[in-house]
LODOSE-120951 format. One line per field, with one value per residue: residue in one letter; z negated, y negated, x negated of N, C-alpha, C in turn. Coordinates in Angstrom, 3 decimals. Layout:
! LODOSE-120951
aa	(A  ...)
n.zz	(Z  ...)
n.yy	(Y  ...)
n.xx	(X  ...)
ca.zz	(Z  ...)
ca.yy	(Y  ...)
ca.xx	(X  ...)
c.zz	(Z  ...)
c.yy	(Y  ...)
c.xx	(X  ...)
This chain:
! LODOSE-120951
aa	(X  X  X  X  X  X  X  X  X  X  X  X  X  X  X  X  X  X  X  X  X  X  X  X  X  X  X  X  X  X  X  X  X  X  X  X  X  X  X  X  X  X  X  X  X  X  X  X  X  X  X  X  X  X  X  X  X  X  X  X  X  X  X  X  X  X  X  X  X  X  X  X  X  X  X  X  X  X  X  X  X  X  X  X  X  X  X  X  X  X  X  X)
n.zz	(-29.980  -29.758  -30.047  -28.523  -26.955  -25.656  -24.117  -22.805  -21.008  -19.389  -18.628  -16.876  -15.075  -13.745  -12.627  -10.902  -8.931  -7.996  -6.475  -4.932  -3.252  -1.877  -0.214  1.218  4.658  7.065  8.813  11.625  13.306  11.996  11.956  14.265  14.496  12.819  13.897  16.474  14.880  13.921  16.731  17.144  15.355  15.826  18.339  17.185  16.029  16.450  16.854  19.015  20.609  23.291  23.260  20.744  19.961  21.843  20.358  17.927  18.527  18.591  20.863  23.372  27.177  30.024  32.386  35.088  38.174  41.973  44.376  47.013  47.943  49.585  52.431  52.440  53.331  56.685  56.855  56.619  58.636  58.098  58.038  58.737  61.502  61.986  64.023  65.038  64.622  66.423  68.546  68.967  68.534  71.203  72.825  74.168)
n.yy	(-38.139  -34.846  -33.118  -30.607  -30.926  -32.960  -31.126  -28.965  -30.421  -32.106  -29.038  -28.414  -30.873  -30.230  -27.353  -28.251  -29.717  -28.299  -25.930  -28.095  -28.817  -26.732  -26.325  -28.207  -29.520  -28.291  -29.574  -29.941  -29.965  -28.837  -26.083  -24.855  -25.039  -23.257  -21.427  -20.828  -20.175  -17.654  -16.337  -16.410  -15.028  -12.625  -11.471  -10.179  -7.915  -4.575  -3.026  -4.978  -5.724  -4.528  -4.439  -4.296  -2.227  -0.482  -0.926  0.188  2.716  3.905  3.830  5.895  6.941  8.493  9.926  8.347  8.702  9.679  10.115  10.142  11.032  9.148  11.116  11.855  9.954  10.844  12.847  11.366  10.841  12.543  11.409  12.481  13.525  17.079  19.322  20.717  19.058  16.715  18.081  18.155  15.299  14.904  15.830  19.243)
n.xx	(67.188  65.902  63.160  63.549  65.482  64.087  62.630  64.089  65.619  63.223  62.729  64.432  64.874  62.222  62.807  65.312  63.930  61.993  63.763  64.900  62.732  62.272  64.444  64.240  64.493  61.574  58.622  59.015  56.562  54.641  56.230  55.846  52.927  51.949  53.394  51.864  49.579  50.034  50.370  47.759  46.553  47.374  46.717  44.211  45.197  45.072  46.955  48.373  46.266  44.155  41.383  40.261  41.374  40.151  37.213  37.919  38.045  40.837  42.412  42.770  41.488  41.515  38.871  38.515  39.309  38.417  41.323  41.374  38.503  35.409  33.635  30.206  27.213  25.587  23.315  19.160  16.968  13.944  10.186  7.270  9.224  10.286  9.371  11.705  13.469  12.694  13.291  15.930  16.932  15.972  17.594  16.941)
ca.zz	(-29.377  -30.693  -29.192  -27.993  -26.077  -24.364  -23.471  -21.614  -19.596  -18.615  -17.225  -15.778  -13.753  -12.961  -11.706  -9.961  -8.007  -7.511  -5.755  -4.108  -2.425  -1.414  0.566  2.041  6.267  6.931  9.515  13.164  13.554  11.142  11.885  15.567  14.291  12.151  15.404  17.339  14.248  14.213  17.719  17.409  14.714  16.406  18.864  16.553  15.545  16.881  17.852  19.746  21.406  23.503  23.515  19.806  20.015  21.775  19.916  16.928  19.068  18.630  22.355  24.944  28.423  30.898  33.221  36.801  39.367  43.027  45.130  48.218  48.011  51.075  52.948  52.326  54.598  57.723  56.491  56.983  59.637  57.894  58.974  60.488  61.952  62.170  65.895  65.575  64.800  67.715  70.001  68.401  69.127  72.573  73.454  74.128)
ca.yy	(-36.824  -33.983  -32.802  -29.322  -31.345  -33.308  -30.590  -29.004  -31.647  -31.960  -28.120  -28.881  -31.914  -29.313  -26.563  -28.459  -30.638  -26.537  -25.927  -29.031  -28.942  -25.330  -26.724  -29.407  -28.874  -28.012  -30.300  -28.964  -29.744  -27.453  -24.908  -25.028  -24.962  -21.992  -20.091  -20.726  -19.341  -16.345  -15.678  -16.112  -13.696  -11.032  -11.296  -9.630  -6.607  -2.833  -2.671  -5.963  -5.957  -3.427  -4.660  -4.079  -0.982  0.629  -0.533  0.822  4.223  4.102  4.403  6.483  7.160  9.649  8.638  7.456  9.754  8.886  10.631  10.245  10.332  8.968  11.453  11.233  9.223  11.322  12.682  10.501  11.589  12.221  11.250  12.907  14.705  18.471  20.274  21.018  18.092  16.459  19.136  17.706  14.188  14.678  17.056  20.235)
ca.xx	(67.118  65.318  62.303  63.623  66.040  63.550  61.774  64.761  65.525  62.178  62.244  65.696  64.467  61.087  63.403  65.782  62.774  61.563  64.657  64.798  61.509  62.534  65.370  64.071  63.739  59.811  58.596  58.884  55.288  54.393  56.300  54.886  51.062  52.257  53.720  50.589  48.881  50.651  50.440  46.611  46.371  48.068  45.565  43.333  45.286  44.525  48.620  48.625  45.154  43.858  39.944  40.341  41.909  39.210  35.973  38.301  38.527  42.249  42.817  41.646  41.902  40.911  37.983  38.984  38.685  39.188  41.934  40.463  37.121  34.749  32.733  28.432  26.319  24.441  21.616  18.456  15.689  12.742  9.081  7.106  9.983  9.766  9.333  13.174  14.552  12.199  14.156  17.510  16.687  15.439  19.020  16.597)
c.zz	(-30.010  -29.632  -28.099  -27.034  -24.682  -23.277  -22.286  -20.843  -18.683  -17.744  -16.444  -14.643  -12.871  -11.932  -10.772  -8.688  -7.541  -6.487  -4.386  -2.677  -1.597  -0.234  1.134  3.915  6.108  8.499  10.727  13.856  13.196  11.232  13.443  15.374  13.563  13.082  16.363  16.271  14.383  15.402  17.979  16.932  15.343  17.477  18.612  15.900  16.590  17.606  19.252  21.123  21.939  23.483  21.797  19.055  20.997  21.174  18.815  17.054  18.457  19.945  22.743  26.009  29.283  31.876  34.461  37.493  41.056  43.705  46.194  48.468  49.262  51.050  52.824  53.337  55.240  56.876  57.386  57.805  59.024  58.679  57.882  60.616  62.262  64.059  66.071  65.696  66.014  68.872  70.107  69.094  70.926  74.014  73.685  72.872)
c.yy	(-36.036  -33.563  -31.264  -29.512  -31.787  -32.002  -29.122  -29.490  -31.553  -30.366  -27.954  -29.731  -31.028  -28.496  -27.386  -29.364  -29.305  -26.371  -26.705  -29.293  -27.385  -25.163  -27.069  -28.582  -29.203  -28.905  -29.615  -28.973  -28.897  -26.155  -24.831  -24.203  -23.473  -20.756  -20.209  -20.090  -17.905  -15.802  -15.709  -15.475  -12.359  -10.798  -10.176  -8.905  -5.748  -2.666  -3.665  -5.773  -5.013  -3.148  -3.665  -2.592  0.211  0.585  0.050  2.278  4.635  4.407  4.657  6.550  7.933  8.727  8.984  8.609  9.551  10.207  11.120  9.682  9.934  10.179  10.369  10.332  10.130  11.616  12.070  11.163  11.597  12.066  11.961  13.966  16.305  18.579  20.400  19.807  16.992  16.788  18.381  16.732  13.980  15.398  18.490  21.064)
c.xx	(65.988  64.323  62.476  64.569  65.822  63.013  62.434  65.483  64.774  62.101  63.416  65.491  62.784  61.763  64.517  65.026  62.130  62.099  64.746  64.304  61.885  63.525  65.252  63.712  62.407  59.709  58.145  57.392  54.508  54.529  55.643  53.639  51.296  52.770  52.882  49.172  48.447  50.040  48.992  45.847  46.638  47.466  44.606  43.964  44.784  46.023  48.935  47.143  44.187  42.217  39.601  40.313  41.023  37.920  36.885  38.487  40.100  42.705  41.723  42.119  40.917  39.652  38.710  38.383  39.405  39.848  41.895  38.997  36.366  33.826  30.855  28.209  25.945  23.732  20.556  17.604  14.281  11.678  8.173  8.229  9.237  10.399  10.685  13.914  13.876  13.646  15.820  17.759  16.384  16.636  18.021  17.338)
């Protein structure tokens, strides 16, 4: 045999062992660890993750405002009370 023979053989038995390996089923463990990858990457996009998505100031939102708000406290009685509010306190 002639050397230009061997030497496509040899990339015949390369590419079809190419192929081969290309075919072969991938082992379900694998692909597993590879879809818990994934899904722990995507974590860490700006589309997926909203923590992300606001130190990136991509989202916003209005601030919170309450609907029904509560009424103040009483006002407090200061000391030394004044002469009126005495009168207040005492019903006069």
């Amino acid at each position: 045999m002639k050397k230009s023979n061997l030497i496509l053989i040899g990339l015949a038995i390369l590419l079809i062992a190419g192929f081969a390996y290309l075919l072969t089923p991938r082992d379900p463990k694998l692909s597993f660890i590879d879809k818990d990858i994934q899904q722990d990457r995507a974590r860490f996009t700006p589309w997926q993750s909203i923590d992300i998505a606001m130190a990136m100031g991509l989202a916003k939102h209005a601030a919170p405002k309450m609907l029904n708000p509560p009424e103040g406290p009483p006002p407090l009685l200061l000391f030394p009370p004044t002469e009126e509010d005495l009168a207040k306190l005492s019903g006069h």
